[in-house]
C-alpha positions as CSV (number, residue, x, y, z in Angstrom):
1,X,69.0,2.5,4.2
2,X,65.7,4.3,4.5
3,X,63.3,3.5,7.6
4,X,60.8,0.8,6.9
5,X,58.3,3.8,7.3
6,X,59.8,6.5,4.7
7,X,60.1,3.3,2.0
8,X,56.5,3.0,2.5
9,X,55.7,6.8,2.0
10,X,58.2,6.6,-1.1
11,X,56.5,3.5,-2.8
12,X,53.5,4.9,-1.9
13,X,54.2,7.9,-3.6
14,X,55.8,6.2,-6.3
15,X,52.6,4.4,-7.2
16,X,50.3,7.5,-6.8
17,X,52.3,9.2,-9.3
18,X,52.8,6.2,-11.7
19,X,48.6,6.0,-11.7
20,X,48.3,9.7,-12.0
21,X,50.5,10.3,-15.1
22,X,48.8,6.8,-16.7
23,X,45.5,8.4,-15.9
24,X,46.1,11.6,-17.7
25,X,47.4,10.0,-20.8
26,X,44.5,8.6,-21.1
27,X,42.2,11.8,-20.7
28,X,44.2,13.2,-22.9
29,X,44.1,10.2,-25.1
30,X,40.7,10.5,-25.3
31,X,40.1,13.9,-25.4
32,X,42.3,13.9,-28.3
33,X,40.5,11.4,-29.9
34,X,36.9,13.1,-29.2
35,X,38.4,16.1,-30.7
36,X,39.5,14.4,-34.0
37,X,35.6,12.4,-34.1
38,X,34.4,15.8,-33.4
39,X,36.5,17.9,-36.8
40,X,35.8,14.4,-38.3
41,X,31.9,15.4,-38.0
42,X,32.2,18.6,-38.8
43,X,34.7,18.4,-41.4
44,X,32.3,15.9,-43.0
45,X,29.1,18.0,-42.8
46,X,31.1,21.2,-44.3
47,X,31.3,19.0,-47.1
48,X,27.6,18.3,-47.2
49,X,26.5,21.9,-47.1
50,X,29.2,22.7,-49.7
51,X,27.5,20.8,-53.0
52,X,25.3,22.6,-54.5
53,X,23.5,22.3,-57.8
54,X,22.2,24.9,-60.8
55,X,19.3,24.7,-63.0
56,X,20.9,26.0,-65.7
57,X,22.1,23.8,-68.7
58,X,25.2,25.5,-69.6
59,X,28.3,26.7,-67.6
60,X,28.4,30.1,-65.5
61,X,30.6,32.8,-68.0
62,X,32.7,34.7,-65.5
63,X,34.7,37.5,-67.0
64,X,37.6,38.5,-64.2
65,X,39.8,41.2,-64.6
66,X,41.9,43.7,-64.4
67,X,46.0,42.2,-64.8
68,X,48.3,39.6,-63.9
69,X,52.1,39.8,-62.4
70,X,54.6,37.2,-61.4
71,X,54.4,36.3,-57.5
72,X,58.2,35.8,-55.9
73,X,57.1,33.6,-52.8
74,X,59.7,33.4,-49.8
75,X,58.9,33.1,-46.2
76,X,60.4,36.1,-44.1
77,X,63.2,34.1,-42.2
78,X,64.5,33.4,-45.9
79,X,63.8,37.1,-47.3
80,X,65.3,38.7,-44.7
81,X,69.0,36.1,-44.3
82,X,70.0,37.6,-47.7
83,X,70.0,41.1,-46.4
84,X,72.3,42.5,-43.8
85,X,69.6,42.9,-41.2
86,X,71.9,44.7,-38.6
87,X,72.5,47.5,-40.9
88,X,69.2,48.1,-42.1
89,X,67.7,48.3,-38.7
90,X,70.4,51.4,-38.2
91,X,69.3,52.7,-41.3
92,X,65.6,52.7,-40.0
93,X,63.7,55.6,-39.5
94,X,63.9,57.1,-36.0
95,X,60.3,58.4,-35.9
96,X,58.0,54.9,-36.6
97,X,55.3,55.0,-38.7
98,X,53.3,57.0,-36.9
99,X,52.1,58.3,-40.3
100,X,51.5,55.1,-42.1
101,X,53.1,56.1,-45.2
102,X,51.4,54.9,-48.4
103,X,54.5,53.5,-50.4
104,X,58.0,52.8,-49.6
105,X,61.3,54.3,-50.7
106,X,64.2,52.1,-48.8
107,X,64.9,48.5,-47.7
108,X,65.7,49.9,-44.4
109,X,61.8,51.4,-44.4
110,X,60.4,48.3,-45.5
111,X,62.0,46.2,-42.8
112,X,60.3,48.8,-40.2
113,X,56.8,48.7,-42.0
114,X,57.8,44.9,-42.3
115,X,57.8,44.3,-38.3
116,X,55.1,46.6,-37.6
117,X,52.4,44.6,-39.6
118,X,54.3,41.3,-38.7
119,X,53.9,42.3,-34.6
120,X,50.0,42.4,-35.4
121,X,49.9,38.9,-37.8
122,X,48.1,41.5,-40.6
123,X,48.5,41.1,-44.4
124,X,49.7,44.2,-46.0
125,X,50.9,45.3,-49.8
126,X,52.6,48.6,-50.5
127,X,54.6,50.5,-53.4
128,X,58.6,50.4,-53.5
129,X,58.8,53.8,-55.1
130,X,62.5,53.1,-55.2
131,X,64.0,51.4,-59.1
132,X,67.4,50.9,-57.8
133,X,66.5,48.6,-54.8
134,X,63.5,46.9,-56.4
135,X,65.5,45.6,-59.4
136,X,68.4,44.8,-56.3
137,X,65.7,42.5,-54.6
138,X,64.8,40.8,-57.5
139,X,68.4,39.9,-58.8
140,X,69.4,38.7,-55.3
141,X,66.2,36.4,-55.3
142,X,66.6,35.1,-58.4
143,X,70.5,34.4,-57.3
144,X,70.1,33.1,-54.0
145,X,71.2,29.9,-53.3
146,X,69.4,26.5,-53.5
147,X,69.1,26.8,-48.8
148,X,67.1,30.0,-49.5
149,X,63.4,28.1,-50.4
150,X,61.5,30.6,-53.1
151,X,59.2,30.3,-55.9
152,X,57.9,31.8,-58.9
153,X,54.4,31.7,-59.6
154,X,51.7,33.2,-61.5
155,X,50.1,35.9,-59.4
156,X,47.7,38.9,-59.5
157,X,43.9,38.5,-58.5
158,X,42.8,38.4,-61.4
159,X,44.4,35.0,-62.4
160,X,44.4,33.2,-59.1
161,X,40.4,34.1,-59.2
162,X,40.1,32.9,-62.9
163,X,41.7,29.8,-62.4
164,X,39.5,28.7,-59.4
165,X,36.4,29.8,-61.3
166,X,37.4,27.6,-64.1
167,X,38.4,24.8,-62.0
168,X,35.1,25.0,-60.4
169,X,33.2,24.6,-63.7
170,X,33.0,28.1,-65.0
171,X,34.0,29.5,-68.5
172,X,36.3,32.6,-67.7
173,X,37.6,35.1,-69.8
174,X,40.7,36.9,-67.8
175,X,41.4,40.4,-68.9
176,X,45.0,40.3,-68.2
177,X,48.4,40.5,-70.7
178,X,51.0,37.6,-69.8
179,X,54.3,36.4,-71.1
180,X,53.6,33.0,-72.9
181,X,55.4,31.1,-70.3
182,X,53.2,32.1,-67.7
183,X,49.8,31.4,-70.1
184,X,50.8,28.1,-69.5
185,X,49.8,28.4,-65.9
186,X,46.3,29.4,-67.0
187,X,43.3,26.8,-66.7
188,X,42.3,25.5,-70.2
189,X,39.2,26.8,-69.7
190,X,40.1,30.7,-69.1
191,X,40.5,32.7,-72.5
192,X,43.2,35.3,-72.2
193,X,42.7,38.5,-73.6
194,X,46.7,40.0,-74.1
195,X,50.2,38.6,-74.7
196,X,53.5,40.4,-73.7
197,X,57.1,39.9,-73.6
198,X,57.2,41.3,-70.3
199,X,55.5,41.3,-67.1
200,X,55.4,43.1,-63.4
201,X,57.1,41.7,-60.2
202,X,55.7,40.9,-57.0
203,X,57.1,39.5,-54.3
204,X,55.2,37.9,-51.3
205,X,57.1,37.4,-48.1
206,X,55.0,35.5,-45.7
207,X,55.0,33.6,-42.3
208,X,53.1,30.9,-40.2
209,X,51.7,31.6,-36.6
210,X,54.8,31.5,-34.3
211,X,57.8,32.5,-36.3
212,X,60.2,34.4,-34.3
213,X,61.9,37.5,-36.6
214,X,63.8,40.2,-34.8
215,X,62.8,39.0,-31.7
216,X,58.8,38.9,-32.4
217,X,56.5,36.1,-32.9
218,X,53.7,36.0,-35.2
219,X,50.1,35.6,-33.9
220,X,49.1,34.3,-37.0
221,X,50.0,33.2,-40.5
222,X,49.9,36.1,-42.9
223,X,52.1,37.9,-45.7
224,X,53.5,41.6,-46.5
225,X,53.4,42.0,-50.7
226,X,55.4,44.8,-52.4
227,X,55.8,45.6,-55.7
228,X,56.8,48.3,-58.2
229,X,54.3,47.5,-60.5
230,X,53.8,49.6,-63.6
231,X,51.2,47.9,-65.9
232,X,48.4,47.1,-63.4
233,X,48.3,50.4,-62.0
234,X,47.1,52.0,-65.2
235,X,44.8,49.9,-65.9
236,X,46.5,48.6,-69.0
237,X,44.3,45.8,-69.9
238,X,41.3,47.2,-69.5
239,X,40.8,48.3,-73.3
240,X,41.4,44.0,-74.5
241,X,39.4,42.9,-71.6
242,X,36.6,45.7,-72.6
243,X,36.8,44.9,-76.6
244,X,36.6,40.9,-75.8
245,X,33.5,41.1,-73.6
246,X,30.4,41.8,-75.5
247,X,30.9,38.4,-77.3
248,X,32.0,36.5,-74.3
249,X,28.0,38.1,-72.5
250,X,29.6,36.5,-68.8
251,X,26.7,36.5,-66.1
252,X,28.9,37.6,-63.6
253,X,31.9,40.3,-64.5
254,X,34.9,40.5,-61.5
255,X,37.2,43.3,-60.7
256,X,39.9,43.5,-58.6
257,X,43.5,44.6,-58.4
258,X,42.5,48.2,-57.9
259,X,45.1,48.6,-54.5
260,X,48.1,48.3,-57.2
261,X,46.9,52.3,-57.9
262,X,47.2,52.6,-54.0
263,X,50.7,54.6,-53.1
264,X,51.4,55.4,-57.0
265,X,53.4,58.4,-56.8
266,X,51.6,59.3,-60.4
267,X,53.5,62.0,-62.3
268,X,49.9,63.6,-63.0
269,X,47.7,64.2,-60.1
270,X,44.5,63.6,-62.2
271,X,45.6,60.2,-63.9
272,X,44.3,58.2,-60.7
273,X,41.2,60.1,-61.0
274,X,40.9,59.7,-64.8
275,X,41.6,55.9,-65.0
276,X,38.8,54.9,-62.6
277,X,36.3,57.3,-64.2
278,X,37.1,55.4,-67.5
279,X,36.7,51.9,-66.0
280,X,33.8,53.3,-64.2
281,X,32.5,54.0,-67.3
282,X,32.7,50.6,-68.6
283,X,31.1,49.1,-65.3
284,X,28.4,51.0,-65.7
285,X,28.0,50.2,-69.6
286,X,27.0,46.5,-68.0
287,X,23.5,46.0,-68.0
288,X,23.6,42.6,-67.9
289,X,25.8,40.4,-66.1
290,X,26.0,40.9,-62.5
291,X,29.2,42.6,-60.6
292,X,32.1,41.8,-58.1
293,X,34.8,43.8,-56.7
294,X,37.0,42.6,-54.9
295,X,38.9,44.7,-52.2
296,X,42.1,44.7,-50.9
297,X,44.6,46.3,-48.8
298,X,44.0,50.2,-49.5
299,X,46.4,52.9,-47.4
300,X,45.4,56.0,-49.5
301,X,42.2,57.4,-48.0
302,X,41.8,59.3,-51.3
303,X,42.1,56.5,-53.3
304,X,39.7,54.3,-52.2
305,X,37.5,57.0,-52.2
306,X,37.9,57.1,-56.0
307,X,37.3,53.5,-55.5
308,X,34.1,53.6,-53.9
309,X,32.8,56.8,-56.1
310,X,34.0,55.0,-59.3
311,X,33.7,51.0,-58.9
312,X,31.6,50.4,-55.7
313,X,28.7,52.6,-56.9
314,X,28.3,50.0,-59.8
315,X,29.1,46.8,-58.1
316,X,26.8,44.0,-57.2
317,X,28.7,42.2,-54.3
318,X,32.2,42.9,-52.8
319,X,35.0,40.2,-51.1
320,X,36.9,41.3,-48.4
321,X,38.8,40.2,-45.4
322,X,38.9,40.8,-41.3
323,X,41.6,44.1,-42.2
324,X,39.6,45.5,-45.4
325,X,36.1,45.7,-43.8
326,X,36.9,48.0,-40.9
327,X,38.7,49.8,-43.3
328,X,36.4,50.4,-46.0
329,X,33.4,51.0,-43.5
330,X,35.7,53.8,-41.6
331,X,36.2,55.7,-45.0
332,X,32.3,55.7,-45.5
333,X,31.6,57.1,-42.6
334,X,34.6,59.2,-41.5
335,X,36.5,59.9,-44.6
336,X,39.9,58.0,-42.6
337,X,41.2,54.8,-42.5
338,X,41.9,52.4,-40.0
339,X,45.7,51.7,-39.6
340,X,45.6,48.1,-38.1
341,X,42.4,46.0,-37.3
342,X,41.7,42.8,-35.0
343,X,43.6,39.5,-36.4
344,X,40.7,37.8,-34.6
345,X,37.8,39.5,-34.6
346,X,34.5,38.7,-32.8
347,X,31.4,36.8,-35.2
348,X,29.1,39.7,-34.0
349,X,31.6,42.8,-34.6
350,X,32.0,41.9,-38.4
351,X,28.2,41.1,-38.7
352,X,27.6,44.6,-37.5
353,X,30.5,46.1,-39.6
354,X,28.6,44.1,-42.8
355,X,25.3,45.8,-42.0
356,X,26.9,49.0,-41.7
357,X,28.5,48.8,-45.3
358,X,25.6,47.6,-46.8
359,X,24.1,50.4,-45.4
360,X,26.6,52.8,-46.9
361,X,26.6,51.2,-50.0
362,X,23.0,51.3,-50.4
363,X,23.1,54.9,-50.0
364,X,25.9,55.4,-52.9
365,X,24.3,57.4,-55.7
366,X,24.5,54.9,-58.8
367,X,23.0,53.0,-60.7
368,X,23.3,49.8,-58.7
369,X,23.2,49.0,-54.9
370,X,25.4,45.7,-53.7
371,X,23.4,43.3,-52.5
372,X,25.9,40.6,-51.4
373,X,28.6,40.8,-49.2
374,X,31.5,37.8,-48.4
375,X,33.9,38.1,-45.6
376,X,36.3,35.7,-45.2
377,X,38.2,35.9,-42.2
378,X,40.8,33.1,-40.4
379,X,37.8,32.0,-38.0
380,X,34.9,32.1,-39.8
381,X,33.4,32.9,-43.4
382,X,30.0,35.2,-43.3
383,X,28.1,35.6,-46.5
384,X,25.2,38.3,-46.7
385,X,22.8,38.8,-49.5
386,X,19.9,40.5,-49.9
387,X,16.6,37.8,-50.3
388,X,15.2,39.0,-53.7
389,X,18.4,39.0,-55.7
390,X,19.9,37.1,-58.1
391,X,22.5,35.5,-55.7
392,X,21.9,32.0,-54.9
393,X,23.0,29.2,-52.7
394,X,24.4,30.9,-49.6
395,X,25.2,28.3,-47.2
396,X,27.0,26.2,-50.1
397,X,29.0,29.4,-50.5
398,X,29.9,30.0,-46.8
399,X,30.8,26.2,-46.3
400,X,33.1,26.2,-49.7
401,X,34.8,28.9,-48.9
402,X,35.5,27.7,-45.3
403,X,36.7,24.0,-47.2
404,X,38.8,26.1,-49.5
405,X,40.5,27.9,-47.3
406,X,41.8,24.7,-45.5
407,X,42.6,23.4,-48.7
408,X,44.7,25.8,-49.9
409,X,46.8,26.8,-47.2
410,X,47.4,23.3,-45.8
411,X,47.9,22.6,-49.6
412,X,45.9,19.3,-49.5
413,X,43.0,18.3,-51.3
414,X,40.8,17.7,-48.9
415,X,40.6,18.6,-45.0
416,X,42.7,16.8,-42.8
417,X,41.4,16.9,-39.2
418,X,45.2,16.2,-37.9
419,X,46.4,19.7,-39.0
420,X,42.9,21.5,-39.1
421,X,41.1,23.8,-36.0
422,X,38.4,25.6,-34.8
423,X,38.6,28.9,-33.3
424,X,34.4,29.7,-33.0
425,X,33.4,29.6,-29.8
426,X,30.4,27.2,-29.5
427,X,28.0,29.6,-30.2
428,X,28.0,33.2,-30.9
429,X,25.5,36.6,-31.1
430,X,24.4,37.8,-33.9
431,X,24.9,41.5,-33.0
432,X,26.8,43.5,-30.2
433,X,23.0,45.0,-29.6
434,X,22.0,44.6,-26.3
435,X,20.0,41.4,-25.8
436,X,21.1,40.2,-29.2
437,X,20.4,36.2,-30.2
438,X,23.2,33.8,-29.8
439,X,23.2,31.0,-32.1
440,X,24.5,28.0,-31.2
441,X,27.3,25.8,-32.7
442,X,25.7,22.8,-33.9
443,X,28.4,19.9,-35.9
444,X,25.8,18.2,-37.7
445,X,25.0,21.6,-39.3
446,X,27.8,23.7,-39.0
447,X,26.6,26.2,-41.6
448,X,24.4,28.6,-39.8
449,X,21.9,31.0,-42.0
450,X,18.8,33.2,-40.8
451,X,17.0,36.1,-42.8
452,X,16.5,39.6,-41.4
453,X,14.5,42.6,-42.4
454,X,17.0,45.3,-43.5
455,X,17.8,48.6,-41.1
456,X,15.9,52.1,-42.1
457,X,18.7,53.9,-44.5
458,X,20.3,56.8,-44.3
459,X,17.0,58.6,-44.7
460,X,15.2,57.6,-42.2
461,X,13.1,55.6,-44.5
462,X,12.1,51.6,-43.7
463,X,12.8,49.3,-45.6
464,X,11.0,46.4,-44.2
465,X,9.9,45.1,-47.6
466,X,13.3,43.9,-47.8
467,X,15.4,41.2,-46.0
468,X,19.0,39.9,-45.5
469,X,20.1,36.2,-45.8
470,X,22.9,35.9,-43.7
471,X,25.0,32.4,-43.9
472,X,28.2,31.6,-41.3
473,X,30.5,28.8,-41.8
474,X,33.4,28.3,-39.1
475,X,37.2,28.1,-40.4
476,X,38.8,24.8,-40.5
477,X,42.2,26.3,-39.8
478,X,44.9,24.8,-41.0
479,X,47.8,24.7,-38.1
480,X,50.6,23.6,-40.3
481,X,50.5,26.1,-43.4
482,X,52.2,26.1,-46.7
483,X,50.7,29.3,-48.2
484,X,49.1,32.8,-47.6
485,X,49.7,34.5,-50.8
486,X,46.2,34.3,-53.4
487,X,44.2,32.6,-50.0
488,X,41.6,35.4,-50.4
489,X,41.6,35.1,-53.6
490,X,40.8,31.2,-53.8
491,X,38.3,31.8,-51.0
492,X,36.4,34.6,-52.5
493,X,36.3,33.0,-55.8
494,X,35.4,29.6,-54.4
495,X,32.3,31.6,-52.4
496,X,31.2,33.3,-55.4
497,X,31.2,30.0,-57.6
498,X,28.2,28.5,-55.9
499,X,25.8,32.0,-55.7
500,X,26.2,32.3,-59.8
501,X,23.2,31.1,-61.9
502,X,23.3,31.5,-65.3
503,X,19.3,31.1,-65.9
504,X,18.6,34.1,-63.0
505,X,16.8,37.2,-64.0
């Protein structure tokens, strides 16, 4: 029996710890519940900034093209337990990927390239340049048992786009050629332009923050998409979609799909070339309606070169993500890409990033000069437009794409604060320039928008008659996802729905 003394200490110590623990469940307690009031409020103002209203009396007619494909969904735990994993990785390559290679020829590369972009939590999309172990993949998806969870889905950005245009009000006509089970999947209000027998295989192997593969954990939700796509990367749809849209007159025309030419090992040098001459032809043919293009994962430096030359030079506005930017801004101005960028980038570098392209693109020669830009990124939305164009409605854009995003990869129809985050900081600067403004985070207005003049061009000239409406919404992000693949899509479609008015001049 324990002195009189030591029982007192142990009680004693007893009680302190019994009050302490019963103390911090209640902080926590109620610092969880401030947090949920607090996404509540915010979630709840998002939704205010995000109606928006035109003056026009008929729906916006949104022409999106170019193809379609059938998306294999499977997360990578899945994907990779009907492989033999051991004796790919002995089948690797010894030297890395050093060299970034632009297309794939083996399962055993792909399972490298796989980890590498998985290690970072970036989305990637590359060529199998091999039949044999495509049509492989494919059959043992399609066979693998009922414990392996897949899906097949309509895919492509062209459709994923169309259908959340038309689900937003808009009147689409999708220049695209799909079997006639997968029309079904369309929105009654998109008007297809081609029917085949046959169509192109993707697959999409994605992951949430924290999976573990091959000994590695994810810092973030993302997906790797390869495909041997044969169709799409010629462009085959473009003479339907071009034929259909002088009577259709849309006020907006969409491109996008272009990265299915990226890695292409084309049996004629000059067909890349060729094919985005043509459809740069028929951009710049559109006097009219106004243009989007919207980017994507791009390895060939020489590619999206013929990209910019070709299809930016006649664009209006461009979508892009946190990867893309850097990417396309570092082939402006160096000629090279950028292998891997930040999964969580700072407000102020992609703000700077966005001036710099519109910068670059401004000094394009062509016919038109893009005067919106929309990144969407895991933290935060950013829209830019210049403040005498046609583009209307930024802050609704910025806080429906933010909404959307939650939406669609939490899969629910409307955000729910119990599996939603911020990662914004409470406030943020506008620029990495010394002494630059810092905005702060405010939750009754989480939407923040200013106006700026525009930076002297490439020339030297000012251009102070001019100024930039820039709009940033933070990212409700979802912590329990149920889908990556078509997220940009949905986002950059549900950003441009709002800035399209069918009554602007």
């Amino acid at each position: 029996m324990l002195p009189l003394k030591y029982s007192i200490l142990v009680a004693a110590l007893a009680f302190g710890l019994a009050y302490w623990l019963n103390y911090r469940h209640q902080l926590l307690g109620q610092q969880s519940a401030q947090h949920l009031e607090h996404m509540r409020l915010v979630a709840r103002q998002m939704a205010v900034a995000e109606n928006y209203s035109l003056s026009a009396l008929r729906r916006p007619r949104i022409a999106v093209g170019l193809g379609a494909c059938v998306d294999n969904v499977i997360s990578a735990n899945d994907f990779w337990s009907i492989f033999d994993s051991k004796k790919l990785a002995e089948q690797a390559p010894k030297e890395g990927f050093d060299n970034y290679p632009e297309h794939l020829r083996s399962m055993a590369e792909f399972r490298q390239m796989f980890g590498f972009f998985f290690k970072q939590g970036a989305a990637a999309e590359r060529y199998l340049d091999n039949q044999a172990v495509f049509s492989d993949i494919i059959a043992r998806l399609k066979s693998a048992s009922n414990s392996v969870a897949r899906r097949f889905s309509l895919g492509g950005n062209a459709p994923t786009m169309a259908n959340r245009l038309a689900g937003d009000g808009a009147d689409v006509l999708l220049g695209a050629t799909l079997t006639p089970e997968y029309r079904a999947a369309l929105h009654r209000r998109v008007i297809l332009t081609g029917m085949d027998e046959s169509v192109d295989y993707h697959v999409s192997v994605e992951y949430e923050v924290g999976d573990e593969w091959s000994g590695v954990r994810a810092p973030r939700a993302n997906r790797f998409i390869f495909h041997r796509d044969q169709g799409n990367s010629r462009l085959t749809s473009l003479p339907d979609f071009r034929s259909s849209l002088t009577a259709f007159r849309p006020d907006v025309l969409v491109i996008g799909g272009l990265q299915l030419m990226d890695g292409i090992p084309y049996a004629n040098s000059s067909e890349p070339e060729a094919l985005l001459s043509n459809l740069g032809g028929f951009l710049s043919e559109q006097t009219q309606p106004l243009i989007h293009f919207e980017m994507a994962s791009f390895a060939d430096a020489d590619m999206l070169k013929l990209v910019i030359r070709h299809v930016l030079s006649n664009a209006d506005s461009v979508g892009l993500n946190e990867q893309e930017l850097p990417n396309l801004v570092s082939v402006l101005e160096t000629g090279k890409p950028i292998v891997l960028s930040a999964a969580y980038p700072r407000v102020a570098t992609m703000l700077d990033l966005m001036r710099r392209l519109y910068a670059a693109l401004r000094d394009l020669p062509g016919g038109r000069h893009v005067s919106r830009i929309h990144l969407h990124t895991l933290g935060f939305q950013a829209i830019l437009t210049r403040s005498n164009s046609r583009w209307v409605n930024s802050r609704s854009a910025a806080a429906r794409a933010a909404l959307v995003a939650h939406r669609f990869t939490c899969s629910v129809p409307d955000v729910d604060v119990d599996r939603a985050k911020l990662l914004m900081d409470d406030s943020f600067a506008i620029s990495e320039m010394p002494g630059a403004f810092r905005r702060t985070f405010n939750a009754s207005e989480p939407v923040s928008c200013w106006t700026e003049p525009v930076a002297p061009g490439a020339d030297g000239r000012s251009q102070s008659s001019e100024t930039l409406t820039l709009c940033v919404a933070p990212g409700l992000v979802c912590t329990r996802v149920r889908q990556t693949g078509g997220a940009g899509d949905n986002i950059s479609a549900a950003g441009l729905s709002p800035q399209v008015d069918p009554t602007g001049e």
